[in-house]
N, C-alpha and C positions, 0 to 999 in steps of 0.2 A: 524618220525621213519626212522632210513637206513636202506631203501630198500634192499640194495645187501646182508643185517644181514638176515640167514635165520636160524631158529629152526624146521624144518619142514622137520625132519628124514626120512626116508623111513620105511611105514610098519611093525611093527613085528620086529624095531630094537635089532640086539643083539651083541654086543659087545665082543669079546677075546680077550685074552692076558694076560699076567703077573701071570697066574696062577689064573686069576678070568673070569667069565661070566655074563656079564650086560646085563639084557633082561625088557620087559617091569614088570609090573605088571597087576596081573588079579585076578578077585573075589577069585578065590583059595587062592590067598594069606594073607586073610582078618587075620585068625588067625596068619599068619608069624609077618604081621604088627604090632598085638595087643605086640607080643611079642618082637618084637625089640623097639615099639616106649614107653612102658607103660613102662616108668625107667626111676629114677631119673635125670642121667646126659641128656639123650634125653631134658628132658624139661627142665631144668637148660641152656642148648645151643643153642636149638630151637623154633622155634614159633609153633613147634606142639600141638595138644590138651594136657592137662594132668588134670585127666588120662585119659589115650588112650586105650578107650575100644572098641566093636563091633562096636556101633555107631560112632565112633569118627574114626575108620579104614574106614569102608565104606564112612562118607563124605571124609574124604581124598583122598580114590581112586575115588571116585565119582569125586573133585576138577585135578587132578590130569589126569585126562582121559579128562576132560572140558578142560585145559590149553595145554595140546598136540594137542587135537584135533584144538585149536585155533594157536597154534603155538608158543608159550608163554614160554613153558617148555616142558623138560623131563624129568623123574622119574625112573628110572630104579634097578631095585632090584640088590642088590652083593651078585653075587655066587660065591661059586669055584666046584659046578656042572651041572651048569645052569636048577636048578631046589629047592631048597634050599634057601630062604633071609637069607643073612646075614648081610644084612642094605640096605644104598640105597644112591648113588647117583646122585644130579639135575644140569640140564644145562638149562641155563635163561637167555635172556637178562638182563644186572646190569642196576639195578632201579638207577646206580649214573651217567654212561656216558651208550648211549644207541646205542653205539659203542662198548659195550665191551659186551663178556658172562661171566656168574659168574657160578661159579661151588661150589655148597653145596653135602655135605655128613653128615653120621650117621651111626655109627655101633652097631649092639646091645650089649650089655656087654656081653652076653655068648662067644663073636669074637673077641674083643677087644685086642691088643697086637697080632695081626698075619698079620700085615702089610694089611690087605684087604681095609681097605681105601687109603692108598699112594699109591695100585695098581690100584682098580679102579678110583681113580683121574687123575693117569697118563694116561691112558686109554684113558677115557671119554674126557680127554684135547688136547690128538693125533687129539681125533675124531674133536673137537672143535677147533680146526688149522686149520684141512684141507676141513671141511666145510660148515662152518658159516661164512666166510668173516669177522670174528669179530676181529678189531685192538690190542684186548689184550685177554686173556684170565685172570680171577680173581678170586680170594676168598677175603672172606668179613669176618671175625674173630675177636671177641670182644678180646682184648687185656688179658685178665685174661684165657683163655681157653690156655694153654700150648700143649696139647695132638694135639689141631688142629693146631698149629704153628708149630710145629714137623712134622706134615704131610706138611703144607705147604713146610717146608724147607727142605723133604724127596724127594718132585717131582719137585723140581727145582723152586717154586715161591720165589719169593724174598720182602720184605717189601717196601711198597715206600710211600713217602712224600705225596701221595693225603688225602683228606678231612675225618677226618674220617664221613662213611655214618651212617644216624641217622635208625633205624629202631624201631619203635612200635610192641613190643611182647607182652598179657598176661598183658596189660597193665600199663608196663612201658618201659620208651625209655634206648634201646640202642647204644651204638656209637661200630663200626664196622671197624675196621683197615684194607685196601686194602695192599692185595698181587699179586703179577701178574708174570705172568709165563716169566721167562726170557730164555735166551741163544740164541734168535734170531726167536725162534721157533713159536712165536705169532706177531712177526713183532715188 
């Protein structure tokens, strides 16, 4: 693993800008979770539980506080009043080069159509430049999902010729089209 790649934010991260606030999550949120993550498209795009009830919110925050604490990931809830979810999105070292961070997001349908994912990705990506030491920053985006290629090509990622990466959801594999943030900004 490259050492100088560090996920291991400071405390109580909380993120501004763009007209959003990215802060961690915490047991209060249990029912925010239930209700952005327990929806059709959620699980149609992600490997989250479905359905995503009490139990299935709490293991997640449970995994979720395990993998920060470890240095693995971060998870951070989207607000636009740093108090409110309005989805969430994660920064992680990419399972395809272990040089790169890969940046996932989700917004719940009640939010959908008001830019709050392309804001907190841009965000989240600033933060992911300037430090993680990581040679790219990425999105990982199954080919059929249009809404997330939109966001991609809203904050500057662009498509590129690597592999697409295979991922096991819910059990069946998906193949995942790499984008990566250009304009100089990730090296």
């Amino acid at each position: 693993m490259d050492s100088s790649l560090t996920l291991a934010p400071p405390p109580h991260l909380r993120l501004e800008g763009e007209g959003v606030h990215l802060r961690e999550w915490s047991e209060d949120d249990i029912p925010a979770l239930i209700e952005l993550y327990d929806d059709p498209e959620i699980a149609r795009w992600t490997p989250v539980a479905s359905p995503f009830d009490t139990t299935a919110a709490q293991v997640y925050l449970a995994e979720a506080l395990d993998a920060r604490a470890q240095g693995r990931k971060v998870q951070l809830a989207i607000t636009t009043d740093g108090v409110v979810p309005r989805g969430e999105v994660l920064l992680f070292r990419s399972g395809a080069d272990e040089r790169d961070v890969e940046i996932a997001y989700g917004v719940g349908a009640a939010h959908r159509g008001l830019g709050l994912a392309s804001r907190a990705v841009r965000l989240l990506a600033a933060y992911a430049v300037r430090y993680t030491g990581a040679r790219r920053v990425v999105l990982c985006i199954e080919e059929a999902n249009a809404a997330s290629a939109a966001v991609a090509r809203a904050t500057g990622f662009t498509f590129t010729d690597d592999e697409p990466v295979l991922r096991a959801s819910r059990g069946r594999e998906t193949a995942l089209r790499t984008w990566a943030l250009t304009g100089g900004a990730a090296g």
